[in-house]
C-alpha angles and dihedrals in degrees: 000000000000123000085237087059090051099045083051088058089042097050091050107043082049090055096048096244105088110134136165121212144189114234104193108194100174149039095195120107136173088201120079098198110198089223094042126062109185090109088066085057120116133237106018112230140209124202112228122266106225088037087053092056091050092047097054088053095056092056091051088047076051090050106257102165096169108053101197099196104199132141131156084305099333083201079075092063107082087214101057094109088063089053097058096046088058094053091053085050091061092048096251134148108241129202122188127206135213143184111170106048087199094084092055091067084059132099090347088292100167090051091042097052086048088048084053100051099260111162093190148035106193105193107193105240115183098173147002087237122084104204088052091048094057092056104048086060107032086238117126115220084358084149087056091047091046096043084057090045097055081045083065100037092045082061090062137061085257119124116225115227120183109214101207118188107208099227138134105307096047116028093099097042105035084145094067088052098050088042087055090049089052103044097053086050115268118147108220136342132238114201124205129208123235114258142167121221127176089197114144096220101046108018111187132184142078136154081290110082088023085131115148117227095264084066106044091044078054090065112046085049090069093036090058088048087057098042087049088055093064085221095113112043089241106191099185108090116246082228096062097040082052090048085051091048093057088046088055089050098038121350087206085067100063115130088195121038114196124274096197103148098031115051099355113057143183118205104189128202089281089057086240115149116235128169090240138342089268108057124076087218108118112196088193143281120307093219083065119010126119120227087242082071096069096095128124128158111247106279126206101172097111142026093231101171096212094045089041099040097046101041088064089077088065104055102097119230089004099063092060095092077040093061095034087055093051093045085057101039122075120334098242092148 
């Protein structure tokens, strides 16, 4: 990331405004994950290219600092290079998601996103096994193409994030999983918790990712082992995993309730304003809100990693062993 990235992150937690935020600008997806069900979604739409870039603008005028680019697949949108560019205009850090490697071996796209500014390629990676992989998301040889398409981006200033859902086939050997990412080249990983949603916009769930909470619990408490040994590049910070793990037990017992909608924010393919993909609240419209408008009482009805993870840099005094955990954890910055 540039220093004038960082100075950008620096200047507005200082300030008390930083934010991060999810631009979704697409529902289109290769990919038909059995625990997502975007792909089923009709029509497909597009955001507009001249309002995204406006959009984009106005996050960074409400102090998003981290641009997470996702869909659907973004490398769908055949404007997603512009996007990219606008965000590293505005000094932000931007993260893009895929799902289909395929489209990372067309039109010279690694190269293209790094050209842009982009800090991350985040690659969704559900299993170490192939056969497994394909499956889960209804892509044959998906690991071979994946495996061509790291060879592109490694050529490139990109960083390689695996974005691994914690579900059925991999919540008791999560190990196996995060070996296999970083063997084949992948920076750091970035787990997701398991979570149900009814939105209409971003509908999650399946038998998949059906785990009770023993398991899931099960889970985190490996993941927390790994991320400890410093072998796997674990993004997630051991505090907020332990933080999931008490909601799970007892939602009452949370340290770090979730800031989704006020400092962590979702902008769907509509460019309406939610406090997270899962909640029908709209807060208003990008193209036209005010700042004031970023306000959401404190929600502890999921276990959404990227809302929880994130919300536990804004709790005051508490998030000091937060901030020195992440100082001392990857270098994704």
């Amino acid at each position: 990331m540039s220093r004038g990235k960082n100075r950008n992150i620096a200047k507005n937690y200082l300030q008390g405004r930083l934010r991060f935020s999810e631009f979704a600008i697409t529902n289109a997806c290769i990919a038909k994950c059995s625990f997502c069900e975007i792909w089923k979604q009709q029509p497909k739409v597009f955001v507009d290219r001249e309002k995204a870039l406006t959009a984009i603008d106005r996050l960074a005028g409400f102090g998003v600092s981290h641009l997470t680019i996702t869909g659907g697949d973004p490398l769908l949108h055949p404007q997603v290079i512009d996007f990219v560019e606008q965000a590293t205009k505005c000094k932000m850090n931007t993260s893009v998601l895929n799902a289909a490697p395929q489209l990372l071996m067309r039109n010279d796209m690694p190269k293209r996103l790094a050209d842009a500014g982009c800090d991350i390629l985040s690659i969704s990676f559900d299993s170490g096994d192939p056969v497994t992989m394909a499956k889960s998301r209804q892509i044959p040889n998906i690991m071979d193409e994946m495996a061509k398409a790291l060879e592109l981006v490694k050529k490139t200033s990109l960083k390689l994030m695996a974005s691994i859902l914690i579900w059925n086939d991999n919540y008791d050997k999560l190990e196996a999983v995060c070996t296999r990412a970083k063997n084949m080249g992948y920076d750091f990983v970035c787990l997701n918790y398991p979570t149900f949603s009814k939105s209409q916009v971003y509908p999650l769930g399946g038998e998949g990712i059906s785990l009770s909470r023993e398991n899931v619990i099960h889970g985190l408490t490996e993941a927390i082992a790994l991320r400890k040994s410093g072998k796997y590049g674990i993004i997630n910070s051991g505090i907020s995993m332990r933080n999931i793990i008490r909601y799970l037990q007892d939602p009452a017992t949370i340290q770090f309730p979730c800031f989704g909608g006020e400092r962590v924010l979702f902008v769907d393919w509509f460019f309406d304003v939610r406090p997270c993909m899962q909640l029908p609240q709209v807060l208003g419209n990008i193209l036209t809100m005010e700042e004031k408008a970023l306000h959401q009482p404190s929600c502890n009805n999921c276990n959404m990693s990227w809302y929880r993870d994130f919300s536990t840099f804004f709790q005051g005094i508490r998030s000091i062993p937060v901030l020195l955990e992440a100082l001392t954890g990857p270098k994704i910055i």
